[in-house]
C-alpha positions as CSV (number, residue, x, y, z in Angstrom):
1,X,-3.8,-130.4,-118.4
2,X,-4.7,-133.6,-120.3
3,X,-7.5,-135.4,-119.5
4,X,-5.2,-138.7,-119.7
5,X,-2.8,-136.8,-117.7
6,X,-5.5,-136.2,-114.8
7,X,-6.1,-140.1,-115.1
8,X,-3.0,-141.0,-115.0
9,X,-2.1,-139.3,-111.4
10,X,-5.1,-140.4,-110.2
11,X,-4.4,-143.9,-111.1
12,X,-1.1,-143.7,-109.1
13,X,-2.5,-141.7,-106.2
14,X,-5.2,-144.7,-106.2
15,X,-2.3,-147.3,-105.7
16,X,-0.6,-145.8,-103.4
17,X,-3.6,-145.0,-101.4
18,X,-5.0,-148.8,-101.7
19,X,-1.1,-150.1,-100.7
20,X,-1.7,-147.7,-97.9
21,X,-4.4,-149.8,-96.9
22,X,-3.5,-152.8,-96.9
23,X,0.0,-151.4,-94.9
24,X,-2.4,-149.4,-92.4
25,X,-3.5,-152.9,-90.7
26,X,-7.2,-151.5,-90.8
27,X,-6.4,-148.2,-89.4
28,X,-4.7,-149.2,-86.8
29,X,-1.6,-147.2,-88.0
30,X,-1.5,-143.7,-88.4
31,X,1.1,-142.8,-90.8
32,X,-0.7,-145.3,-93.7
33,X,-4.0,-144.3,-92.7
34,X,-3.3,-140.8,-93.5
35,X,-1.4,-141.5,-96.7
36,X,-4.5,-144.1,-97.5
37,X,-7.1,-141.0,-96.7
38,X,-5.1,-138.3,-98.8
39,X,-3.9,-140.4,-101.6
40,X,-8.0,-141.5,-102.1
41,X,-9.1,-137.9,-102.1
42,X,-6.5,-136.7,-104.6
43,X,-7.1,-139.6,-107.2
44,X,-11.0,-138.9,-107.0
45,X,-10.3,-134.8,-107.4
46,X,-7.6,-135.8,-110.5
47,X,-10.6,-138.3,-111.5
48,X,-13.1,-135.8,-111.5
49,X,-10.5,-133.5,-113.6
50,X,-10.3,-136.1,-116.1
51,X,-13.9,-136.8,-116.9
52,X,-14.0,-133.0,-118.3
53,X,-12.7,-134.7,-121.5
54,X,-12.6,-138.5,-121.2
55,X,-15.9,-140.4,-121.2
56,X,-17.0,-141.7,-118.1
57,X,-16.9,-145.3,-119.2
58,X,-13.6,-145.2,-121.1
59,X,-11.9,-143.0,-117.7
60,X,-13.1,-146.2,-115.7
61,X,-12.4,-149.2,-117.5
62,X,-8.9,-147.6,-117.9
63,X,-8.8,-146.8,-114.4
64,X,-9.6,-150.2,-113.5
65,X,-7.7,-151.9,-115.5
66,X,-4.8,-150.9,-114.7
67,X,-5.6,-150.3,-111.3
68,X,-5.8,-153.9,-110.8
69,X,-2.5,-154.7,-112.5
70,X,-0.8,-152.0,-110.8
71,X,-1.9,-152.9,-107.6
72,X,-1.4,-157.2,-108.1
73,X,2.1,-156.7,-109.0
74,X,2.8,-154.1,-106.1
75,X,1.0,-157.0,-103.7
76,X,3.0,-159.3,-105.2
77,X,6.3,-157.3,-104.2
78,X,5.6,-155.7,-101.2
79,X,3.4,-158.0,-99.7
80,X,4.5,-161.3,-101.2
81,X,1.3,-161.8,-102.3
82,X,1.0,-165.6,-104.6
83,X,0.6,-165.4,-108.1
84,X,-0.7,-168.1,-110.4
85,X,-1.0,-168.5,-113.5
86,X,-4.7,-168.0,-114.1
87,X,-4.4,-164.5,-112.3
88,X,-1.3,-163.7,-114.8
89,X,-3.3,-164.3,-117.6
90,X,-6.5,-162.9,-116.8
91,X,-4.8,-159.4,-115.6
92,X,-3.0,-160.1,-119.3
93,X,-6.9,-159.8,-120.7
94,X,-7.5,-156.9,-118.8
95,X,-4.2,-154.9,-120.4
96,X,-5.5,-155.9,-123.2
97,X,-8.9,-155.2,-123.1
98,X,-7.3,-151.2,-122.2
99,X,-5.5,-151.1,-125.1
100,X,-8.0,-152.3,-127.3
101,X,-10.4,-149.8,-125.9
102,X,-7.4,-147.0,-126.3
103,X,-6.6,-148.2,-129.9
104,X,-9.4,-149.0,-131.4
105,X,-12.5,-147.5,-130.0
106,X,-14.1,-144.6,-131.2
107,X,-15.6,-143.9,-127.4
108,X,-11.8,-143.2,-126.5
109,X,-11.7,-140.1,-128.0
């Protein structure tokens, strides 16, 4: 499999897994807390699968990245979570800040 592929289920595993979190009330609930547990230690195996073939710093910052983003606008939904507009734009600079490492860099490849 692609190493973007890897990254890509272990970004969503990582979402899930940190909406888990937040939904397991500090482990105080036992369904959440298992999906939390399992969904971290699948998007750190799929990590690990990815950094065959993507640089470690390029995996990460798109990890991150949109990681955050992912993650705001799923706290924002589920957990009706505030949004202003400094948050809206700075998660703006981080998309872009992926792309522009995914479009332009020569690291990315």
């Amino acid at each position: 499999m692609n190493g973007y592929a890897w990254l890509g289920i272990a970004i969503v595993c990582e979402v899930i897994a940190t909406t888990a979190l937040k939904a397991s009330d500090g482990f105080t609930k036992t369904l959440p807390s298992i999906i939390s547990a399992g969904g971290y230690g699948v998007a750190f195996y799929c990590m690990a699968q990815s950094m065959k073939t993507v640089p470690v710093g390029i995996s990460y910052a798109i990890w991150s990245g949109i990681g955050i983003v992912l993650i705001t606008l799923l706290a924002w939904v589920v957990f009706k979570q505030k949004l202003d507009l400094p948050a809206v734009l700075g998660m703006g600079m981080i998309l872009a800040g992926v792309l522009v490492i995914n479009l332009y860099s020569k690291a990315a490849v």
